[in-house]
C-alpha positions as CSV (number, residue, x, y, z in Angstrom):
1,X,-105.9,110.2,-140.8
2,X,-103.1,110.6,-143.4
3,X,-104.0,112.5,-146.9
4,X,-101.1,110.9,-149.2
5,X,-101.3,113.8,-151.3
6,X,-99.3,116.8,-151.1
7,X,-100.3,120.6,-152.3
8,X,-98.3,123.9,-153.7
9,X,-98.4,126.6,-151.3
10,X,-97.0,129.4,-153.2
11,X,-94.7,130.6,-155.5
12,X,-91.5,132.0,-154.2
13,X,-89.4,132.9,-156.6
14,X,-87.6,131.9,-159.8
15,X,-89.4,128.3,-160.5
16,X,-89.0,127.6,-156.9
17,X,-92.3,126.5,-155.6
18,X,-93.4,125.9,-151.6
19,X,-94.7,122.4,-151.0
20,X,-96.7,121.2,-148.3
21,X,-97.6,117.6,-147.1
22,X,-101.1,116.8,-146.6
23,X,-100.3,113.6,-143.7
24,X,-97.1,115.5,-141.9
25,X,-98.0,119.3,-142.5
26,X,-94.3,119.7,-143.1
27,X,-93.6,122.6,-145.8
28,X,-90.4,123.1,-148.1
29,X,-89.5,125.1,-151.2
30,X,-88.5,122.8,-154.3
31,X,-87.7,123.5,-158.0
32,X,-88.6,120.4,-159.4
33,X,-89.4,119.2,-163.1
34,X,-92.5,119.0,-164.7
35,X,-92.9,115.2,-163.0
36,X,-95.3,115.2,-159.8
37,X,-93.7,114.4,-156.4
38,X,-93.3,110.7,-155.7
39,X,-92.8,110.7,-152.0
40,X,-92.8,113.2,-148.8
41,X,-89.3,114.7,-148.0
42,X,-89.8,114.8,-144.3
43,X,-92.2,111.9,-143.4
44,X,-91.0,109.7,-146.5
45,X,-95.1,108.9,-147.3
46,X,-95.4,107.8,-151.0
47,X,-98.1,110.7,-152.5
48,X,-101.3,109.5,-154.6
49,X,-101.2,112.7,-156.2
50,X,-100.9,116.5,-156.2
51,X,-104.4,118.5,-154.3
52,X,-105.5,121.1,-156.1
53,X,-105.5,124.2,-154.1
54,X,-104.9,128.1,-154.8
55,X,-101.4,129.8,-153.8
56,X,-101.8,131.9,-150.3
57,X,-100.9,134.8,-152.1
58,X,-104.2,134.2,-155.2
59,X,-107.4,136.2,-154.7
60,X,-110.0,133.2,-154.5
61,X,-112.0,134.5,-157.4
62,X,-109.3,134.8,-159.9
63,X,-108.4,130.6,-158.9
64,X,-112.5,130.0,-159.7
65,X,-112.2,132.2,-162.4
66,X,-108.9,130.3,-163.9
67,X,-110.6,127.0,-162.9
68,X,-113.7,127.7,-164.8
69,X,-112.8,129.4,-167.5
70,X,-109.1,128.8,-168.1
71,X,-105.5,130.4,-166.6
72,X,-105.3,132.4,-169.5
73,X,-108.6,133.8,-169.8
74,X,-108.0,135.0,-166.0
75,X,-104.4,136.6,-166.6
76,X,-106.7,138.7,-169.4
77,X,-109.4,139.9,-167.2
78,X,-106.0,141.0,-164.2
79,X,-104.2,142.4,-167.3
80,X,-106.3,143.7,-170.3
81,X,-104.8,144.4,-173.3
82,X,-105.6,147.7,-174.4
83,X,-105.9,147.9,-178.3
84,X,-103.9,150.6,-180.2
85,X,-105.5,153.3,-181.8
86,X,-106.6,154.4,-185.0
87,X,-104.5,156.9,-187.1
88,X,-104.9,158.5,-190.8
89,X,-102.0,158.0,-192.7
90,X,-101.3,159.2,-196.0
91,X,-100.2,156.1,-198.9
92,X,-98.1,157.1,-201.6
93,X,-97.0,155.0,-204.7
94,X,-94.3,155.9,-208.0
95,X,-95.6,155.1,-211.4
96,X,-93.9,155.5,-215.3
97,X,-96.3,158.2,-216.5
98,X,-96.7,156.7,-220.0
99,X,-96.9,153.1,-219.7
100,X,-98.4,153.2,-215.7
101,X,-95.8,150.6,-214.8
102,X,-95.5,150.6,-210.5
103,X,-92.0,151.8,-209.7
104,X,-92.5,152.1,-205.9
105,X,-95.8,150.2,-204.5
106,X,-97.6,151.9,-201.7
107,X,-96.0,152.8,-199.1
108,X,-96.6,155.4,-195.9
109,X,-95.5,158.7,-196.6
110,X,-96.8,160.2,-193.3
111,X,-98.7,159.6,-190.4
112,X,-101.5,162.1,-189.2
113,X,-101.4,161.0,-185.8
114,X,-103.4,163.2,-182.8
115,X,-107.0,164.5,-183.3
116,X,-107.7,163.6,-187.2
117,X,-111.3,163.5,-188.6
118,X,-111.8,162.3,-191.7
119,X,-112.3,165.7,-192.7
120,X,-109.3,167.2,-191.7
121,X,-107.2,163.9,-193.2
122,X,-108.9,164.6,-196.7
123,X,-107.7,167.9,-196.4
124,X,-104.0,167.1,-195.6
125,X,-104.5,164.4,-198.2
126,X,-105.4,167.2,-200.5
127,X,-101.9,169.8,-199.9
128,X,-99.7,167.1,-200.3
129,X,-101.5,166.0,-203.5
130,X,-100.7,169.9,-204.2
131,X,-97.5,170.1,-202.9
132,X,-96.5,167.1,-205.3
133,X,-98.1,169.5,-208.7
134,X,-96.4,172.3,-207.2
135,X,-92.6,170.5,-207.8
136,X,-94.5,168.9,-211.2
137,X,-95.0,171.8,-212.7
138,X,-91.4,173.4,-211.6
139,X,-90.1,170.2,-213.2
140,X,-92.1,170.4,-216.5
141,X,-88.4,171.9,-218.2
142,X,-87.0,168.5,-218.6
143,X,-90.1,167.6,-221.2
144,X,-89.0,164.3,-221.7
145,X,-91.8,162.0,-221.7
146,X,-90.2,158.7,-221.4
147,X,-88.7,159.4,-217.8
148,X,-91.4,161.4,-216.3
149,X,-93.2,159.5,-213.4
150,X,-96.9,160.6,-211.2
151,X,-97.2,160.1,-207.7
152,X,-100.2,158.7,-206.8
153,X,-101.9,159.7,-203.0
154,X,-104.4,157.4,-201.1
155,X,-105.6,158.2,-197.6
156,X,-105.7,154.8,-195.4
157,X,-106.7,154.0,-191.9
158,X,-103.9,151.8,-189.8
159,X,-103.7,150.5,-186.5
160,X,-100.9,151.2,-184.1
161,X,-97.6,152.3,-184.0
162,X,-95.4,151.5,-187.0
């Protein structure tokens, strides 16, 4: 008995798919469009349709898998994404000391990447905030009020690489 449908066997290689007819048997490889097949290339039978069936090179459980739940949701379970870490990084911003205007909004001043607790990030957090007095107080000559500008430190947690 003749099925008038015809199946995809695998995928060979750049769009190019192999085909096979359900009445004749006969196989070919054909990069098509996105229209179904309208009739058999070898036995010229006019197909009722396309048969759903997995590609000889798919593991049956990831085809149930995609079936059930989705193609995408089975590429995600063969190819996990791994989430990027956590890092402490250190936010600095550039005010007018007198009228507390923002010069320069918060930005990243540097990353404590590796094995940072919050302890230990406080701590960095806490020499730079000194190493910024430190230059103040070398500065403190100039005494004119009306150009003098504070650095303000925040400690921040980010995500990934930047």
């Amino acid at each position: 008995m003749a099925i008038p449908k015809y199946q995809q066997v695998r995928y060979t290689d750049d769009g190019c798919y192999e085909y096979q007819c359900l009445s004749c048997y006969a196989k070919w490889e054909w990069r098509g469009s996105s229209k179904p097949l309208q009739f058999c290339m070898c036995c010229g039978l006019k197909f009722e349709g396309h048969h759903e069936s997995r590609d000889s090179d798919m593991p049956r459980w990831r085809f149930d898998y995609a079936k059930l739940h989705g193609e995408r949701a089975a590429w995600d379970i063969q190819f996990p994404k791994t989430r990027p870490k956590l890092c402490w990084v250190i936010e600095k911003k550039l005010i007018w000391r007198k009228s507390k205007e923002v010069i320069d909004d918060w930005k990243i001043a540097n990353f404590l990447y590796g094995r940072y607790t919050a302890t230990s990030a406080l701590a960095a957090l806490k020499q730079m905030r000194q190493e910024e007095t430190d230059e103040d107080e070398d500065d403190w000559m100039q005494n004119d009020d009306n150009w003098a500008t504070d650095t303000l430190f925040r400690l921040a947690r980010h995500r990934g690489a930047f």
